[in-house]
C-alpha positions as CSV (number, residue, x, y, z in Angstrom):
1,X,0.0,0.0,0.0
2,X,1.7,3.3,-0.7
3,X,1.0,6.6,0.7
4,X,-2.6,8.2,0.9
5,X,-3.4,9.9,-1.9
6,X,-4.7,12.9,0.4
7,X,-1.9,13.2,2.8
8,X,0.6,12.9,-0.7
9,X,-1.1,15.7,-1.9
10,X,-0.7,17.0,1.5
11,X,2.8,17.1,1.6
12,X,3.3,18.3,-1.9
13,X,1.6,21.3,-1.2
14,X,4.0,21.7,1.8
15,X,7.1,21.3,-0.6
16,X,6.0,23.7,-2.8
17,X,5.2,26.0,-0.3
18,X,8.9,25.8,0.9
19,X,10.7,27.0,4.1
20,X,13.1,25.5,6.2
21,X,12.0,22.7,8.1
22,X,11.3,23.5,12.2
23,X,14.8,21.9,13.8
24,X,16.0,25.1,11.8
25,X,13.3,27.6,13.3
26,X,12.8,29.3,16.4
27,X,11.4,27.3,18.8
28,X,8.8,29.4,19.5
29,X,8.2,29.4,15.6
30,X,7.8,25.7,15.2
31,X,5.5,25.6,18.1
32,X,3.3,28.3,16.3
33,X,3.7,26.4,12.7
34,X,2.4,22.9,14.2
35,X,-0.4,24.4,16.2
36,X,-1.6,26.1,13.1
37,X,-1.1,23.1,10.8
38,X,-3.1,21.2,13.1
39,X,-5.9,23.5,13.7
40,X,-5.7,23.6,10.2
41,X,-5.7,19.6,8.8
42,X,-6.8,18.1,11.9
43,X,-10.5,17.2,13.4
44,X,-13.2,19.0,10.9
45,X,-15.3,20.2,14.0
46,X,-15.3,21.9,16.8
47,X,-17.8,20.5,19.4
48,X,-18.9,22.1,22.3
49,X,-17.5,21.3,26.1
50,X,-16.6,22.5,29.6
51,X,-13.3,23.3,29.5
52,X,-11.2,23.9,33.0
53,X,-8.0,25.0,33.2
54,X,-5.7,24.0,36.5
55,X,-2.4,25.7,36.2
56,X,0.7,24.1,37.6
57,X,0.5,24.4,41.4
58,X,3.5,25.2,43.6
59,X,5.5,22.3,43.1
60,X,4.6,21.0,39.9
61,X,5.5,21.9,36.1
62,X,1.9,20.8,34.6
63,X,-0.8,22.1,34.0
64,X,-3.7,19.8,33.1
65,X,-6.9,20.5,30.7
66,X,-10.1,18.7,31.7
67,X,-12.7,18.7,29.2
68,X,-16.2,17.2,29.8
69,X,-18.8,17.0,26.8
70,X,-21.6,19.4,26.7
71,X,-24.7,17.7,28.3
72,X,-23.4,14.9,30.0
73,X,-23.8,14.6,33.6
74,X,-22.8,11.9,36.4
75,X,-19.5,10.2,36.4
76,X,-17.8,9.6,33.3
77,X,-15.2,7.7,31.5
78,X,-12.0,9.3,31.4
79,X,-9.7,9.8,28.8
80,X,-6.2,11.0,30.2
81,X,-4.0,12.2,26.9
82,X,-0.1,12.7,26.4
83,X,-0.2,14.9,23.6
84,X,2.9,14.8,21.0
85,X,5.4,17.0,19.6
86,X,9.0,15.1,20.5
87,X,9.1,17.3,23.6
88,X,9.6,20.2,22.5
89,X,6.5,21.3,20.7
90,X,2.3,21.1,21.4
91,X,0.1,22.4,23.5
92,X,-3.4,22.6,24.7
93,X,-4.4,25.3,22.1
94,X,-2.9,22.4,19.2
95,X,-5.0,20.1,20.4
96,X,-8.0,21.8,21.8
97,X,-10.3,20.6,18.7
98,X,-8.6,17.2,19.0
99,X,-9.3,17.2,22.5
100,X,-13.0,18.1,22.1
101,X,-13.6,15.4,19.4
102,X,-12.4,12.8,21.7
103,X,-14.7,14.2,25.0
104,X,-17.7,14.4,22.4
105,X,-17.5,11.3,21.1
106,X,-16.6,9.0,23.8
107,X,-18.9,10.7,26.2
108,X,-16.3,11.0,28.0
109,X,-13.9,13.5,30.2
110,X,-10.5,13.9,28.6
111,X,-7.7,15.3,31.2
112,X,-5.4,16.6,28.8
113,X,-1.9,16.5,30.5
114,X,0.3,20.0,29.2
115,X,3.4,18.7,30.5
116,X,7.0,21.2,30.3
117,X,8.9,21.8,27.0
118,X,12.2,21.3,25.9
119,X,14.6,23.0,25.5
120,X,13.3,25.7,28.4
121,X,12.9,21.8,30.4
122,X,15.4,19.8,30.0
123,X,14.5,15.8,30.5
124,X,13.4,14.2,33.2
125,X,11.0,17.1,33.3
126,X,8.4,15.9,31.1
127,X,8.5,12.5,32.9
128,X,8.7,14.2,36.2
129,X,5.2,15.8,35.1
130,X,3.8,12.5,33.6
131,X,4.0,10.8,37.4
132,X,3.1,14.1,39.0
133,X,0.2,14.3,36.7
134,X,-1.0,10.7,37.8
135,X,-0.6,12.1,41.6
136,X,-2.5,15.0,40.8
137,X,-5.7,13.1,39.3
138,X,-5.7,10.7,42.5
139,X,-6.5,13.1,44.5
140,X,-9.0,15.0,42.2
141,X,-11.3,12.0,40.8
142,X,-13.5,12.8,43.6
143,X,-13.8,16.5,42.3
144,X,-13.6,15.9,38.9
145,X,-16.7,13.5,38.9
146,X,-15.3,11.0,37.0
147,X,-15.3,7.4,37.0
148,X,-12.2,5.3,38.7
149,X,-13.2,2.2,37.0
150,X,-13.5,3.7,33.8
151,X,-10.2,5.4,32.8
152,X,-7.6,4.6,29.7
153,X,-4.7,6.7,29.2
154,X,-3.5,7.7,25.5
155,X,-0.3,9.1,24.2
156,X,0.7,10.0,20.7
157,X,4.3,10.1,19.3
158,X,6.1,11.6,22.4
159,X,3.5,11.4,24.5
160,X,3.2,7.4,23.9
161,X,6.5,7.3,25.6
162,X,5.0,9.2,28.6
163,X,1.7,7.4,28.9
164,X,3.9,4.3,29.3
165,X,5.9,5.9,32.2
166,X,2.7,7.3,33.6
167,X,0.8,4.0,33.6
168,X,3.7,2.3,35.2
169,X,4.2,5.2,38.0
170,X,0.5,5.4,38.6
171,X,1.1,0.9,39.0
172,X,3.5,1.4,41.4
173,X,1.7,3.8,43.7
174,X,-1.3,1.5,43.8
175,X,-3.9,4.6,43.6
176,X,-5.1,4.1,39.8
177,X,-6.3,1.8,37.8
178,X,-6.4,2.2,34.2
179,X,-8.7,-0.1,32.2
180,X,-6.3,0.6,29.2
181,X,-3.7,2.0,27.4
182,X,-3.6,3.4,23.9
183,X,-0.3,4.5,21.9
184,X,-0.6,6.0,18.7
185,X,2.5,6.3,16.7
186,X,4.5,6.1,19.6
187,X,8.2,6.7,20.5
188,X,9.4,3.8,22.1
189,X,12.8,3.6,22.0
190,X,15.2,6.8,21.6
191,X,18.4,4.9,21.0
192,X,18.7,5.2,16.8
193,X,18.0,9.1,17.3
194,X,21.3,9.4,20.0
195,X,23.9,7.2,18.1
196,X,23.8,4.0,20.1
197,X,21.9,2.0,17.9
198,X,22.0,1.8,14.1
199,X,18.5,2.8,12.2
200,X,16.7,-0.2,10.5
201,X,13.7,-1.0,8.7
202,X,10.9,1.7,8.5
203,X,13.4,4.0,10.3
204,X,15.4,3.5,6.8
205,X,12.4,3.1,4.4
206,X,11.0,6.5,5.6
207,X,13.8,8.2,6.9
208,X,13.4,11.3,5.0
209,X,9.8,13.2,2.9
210,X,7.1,11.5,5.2
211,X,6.2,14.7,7.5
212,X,8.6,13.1,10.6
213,X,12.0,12.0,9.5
214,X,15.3,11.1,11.3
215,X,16.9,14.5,11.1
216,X,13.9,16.0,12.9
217,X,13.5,12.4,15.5
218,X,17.9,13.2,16.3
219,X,16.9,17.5,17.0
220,X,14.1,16.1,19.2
221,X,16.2,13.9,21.1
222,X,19.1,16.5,21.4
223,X,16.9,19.4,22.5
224,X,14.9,17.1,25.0
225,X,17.9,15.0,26.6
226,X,20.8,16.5,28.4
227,X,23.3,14.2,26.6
228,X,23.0,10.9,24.5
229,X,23.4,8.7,27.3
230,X,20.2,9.5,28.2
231,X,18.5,8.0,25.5
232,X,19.7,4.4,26.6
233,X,18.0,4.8,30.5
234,X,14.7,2.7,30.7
235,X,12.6,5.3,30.2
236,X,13.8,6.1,27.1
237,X,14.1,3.0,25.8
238,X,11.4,1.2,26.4
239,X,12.3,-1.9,25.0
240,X,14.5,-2.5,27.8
241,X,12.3,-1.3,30.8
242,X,12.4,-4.1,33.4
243,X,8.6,-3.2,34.8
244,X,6.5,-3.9,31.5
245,X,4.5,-7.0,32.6
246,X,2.8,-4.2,34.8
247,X,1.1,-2.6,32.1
248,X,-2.3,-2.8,31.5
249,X,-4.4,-4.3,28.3
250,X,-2.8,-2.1,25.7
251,X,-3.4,-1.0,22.1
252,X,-0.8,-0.1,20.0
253,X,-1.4,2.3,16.2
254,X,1.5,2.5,13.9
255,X,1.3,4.3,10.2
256,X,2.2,2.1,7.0
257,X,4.5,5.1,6.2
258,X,6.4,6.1,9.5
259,X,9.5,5.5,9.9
260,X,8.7,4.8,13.6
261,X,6.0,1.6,12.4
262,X,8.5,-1.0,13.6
263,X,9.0,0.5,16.8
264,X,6.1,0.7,17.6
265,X,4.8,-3.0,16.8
266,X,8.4,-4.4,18.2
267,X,6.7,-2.6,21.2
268,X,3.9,-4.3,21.2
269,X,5.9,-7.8,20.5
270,X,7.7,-7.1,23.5
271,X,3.9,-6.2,25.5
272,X,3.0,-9.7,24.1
273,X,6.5,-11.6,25.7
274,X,5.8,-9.7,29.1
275,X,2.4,-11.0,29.3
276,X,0.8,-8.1,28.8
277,X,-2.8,-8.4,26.6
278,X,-1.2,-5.9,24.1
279,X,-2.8,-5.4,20.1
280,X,-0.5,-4.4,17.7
281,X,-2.3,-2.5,14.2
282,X,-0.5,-0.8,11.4
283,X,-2.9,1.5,9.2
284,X,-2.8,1.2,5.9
285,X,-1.5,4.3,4.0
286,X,-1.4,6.7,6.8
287,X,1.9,8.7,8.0
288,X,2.9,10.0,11.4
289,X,0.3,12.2,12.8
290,X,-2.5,11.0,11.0
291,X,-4.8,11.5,13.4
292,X,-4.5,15.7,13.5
293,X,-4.8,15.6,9.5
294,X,-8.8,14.5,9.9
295,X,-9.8,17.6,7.6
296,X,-7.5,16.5,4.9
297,X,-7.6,12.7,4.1
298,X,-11.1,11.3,4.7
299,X,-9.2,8.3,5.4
300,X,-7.3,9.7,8.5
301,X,-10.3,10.7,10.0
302,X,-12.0,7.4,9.4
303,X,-9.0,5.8,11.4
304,X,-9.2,8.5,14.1
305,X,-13.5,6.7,14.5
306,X,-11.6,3.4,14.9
307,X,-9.6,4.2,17.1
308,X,-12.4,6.1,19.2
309,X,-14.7,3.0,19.1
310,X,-11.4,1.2,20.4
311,X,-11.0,3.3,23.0
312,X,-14.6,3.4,24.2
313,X,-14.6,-0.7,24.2
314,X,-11.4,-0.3,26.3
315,X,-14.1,1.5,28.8
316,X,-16.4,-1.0,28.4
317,X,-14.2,-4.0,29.5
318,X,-14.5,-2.8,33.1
């Protein structure tokens, strides 16, 4: 299967457009330029929803989101999302429509997680806000009016890798209990992007032209870590963490043309050896952040549905 007619077209019209690509931007630039191409390609509506911000407390370098569909009253579901952007880019605003769709159509409350940036925050800073994050919504489920039985984390690209680390920290404090875990496109393993480990398969095939490539995946990993090293620590590599047989039923989404597909599915492999009841899919056609181009390939967005309905099932299973 070769690349999605609509998201080909997609990235031609980037290329002819032009500019240098965002490792060679200001930051503050390339976070403007992916939250406007996502507001832009992503989710076709905009659906209503009470939206609360809590800023990061004294103490803590989140803040968190918490959206709850218009209408809907009682406990719900929850939804608790690790957005992407390699660590150094995306925010709320990115994903607010994202964010919205999901609360909408799940009938469910997403806590959007809008953990510290790179370069400003160095790593472990983003992890140290994953765990906090997990803290935090211990103590306010009672608040928030949401259901403890019912609750699935998701992480996307960078945010897969911190979904992972929250689910495990959340495990070993014994407070939470996710039903679920779902990674979409997710960066498992940071070792080919920091020189210990030689690229291979997809990370070859679609190293370069496919919207992520390596020389973006290496200025993510430099900005993020404080050196290489770094990138070979469990929590980095995920491959290697000892503590994955605590992970709960997880869903893994790769893209046909990513060059992180076979990270993501070895990930799942790996899910599988641990014991963990872990389903591996790799869509057909689609390319790294398929699920913010919804406006632009009527494919994408068909794939984001599935992976709702997934999601909501995950709910179900309780």
């Amino acid at each position: 299967m070769t690349l999605d007619p609509d998201l080909r077209r997609m990235l031609d019209r980037s290329r002819t457009a032009g500019g240098p690509p965002l490792q060679d931007i200001a930051i503050e630039d390339a976070r403007a330029a992916m939250r406007e191409m996502f507001l832009a390609n992503g989710y076709p509506f905009r659906h209503p929803a009470a939206v609360t911000h809590f800023p990061a407390g004294s103490g803590c370098g989140f803040g968190i989101h918490f959206y709850r569909p218009a209408g809907l009253n009682g406990p719900l579901p929850a939804l608790v999302y690790f957005h992407g952007g390699g660590f150094v880019l995306g925010d709320a605003a990115a994903y607010d429509v994202h964010s919205r769709a999901l609360a909408h159509l799940l009938g469910a409350a997403v806590v959007f997680v809008e953990y510290r940036l790179a370069p400003e925050h160095r790593f472990p800073a983003a992890l140290e806000d994953a765990q906090g994050a997990m803290d935090w919504l211990a103590e306010k489920i009672p608040e928030l009016d949401i259901d403890p039985a019912r609750m699935v984390l998701m992480g996307e690209s960078a945010g897969g890798n911190l979904a992972v680390n929250a689910a495990l920290h959340a495990r070993s404090q014994g407070r939470i209990a996710f039903c679920g875990l779902t990674l979409i496109y997710p960066v498992t393993d940071m070792r080919p992007f920091t020189g210990s480990h030689a690229p291979g398969g997809s990370l070859e095939t679609y190293s370069s032209g496919m919207n992520l490539d390596m020389a973006e995946m290496r200025w993510f990993c430099e900005t993020y870590l404080n050196t290489p090293s770094e990138g070979s620590l469990p929590e980095n590599a995920l491959l290697t963490h000892p503590g994955l047989a605590e992970l709960p039923p997880t869903r893994v989404y790769t893209a046909e043309c990513d060059p992180l597909r076979d990270m993501g599915m070895n990930f799942a492999l790996r899910l599988t050896e641990q014991g963990v009841r872990a389903h591996a899919e790799c869509l057909p056609g689609m390319l790294h952040s398929f699920m913010c181009h919804g406006s632009v390939s009527p494919r994408a967005l068909r794939h984001f549905f599935r992976i709702v309905e997934d999601i909501s099932s995950q709910f179900a299973s309780q």
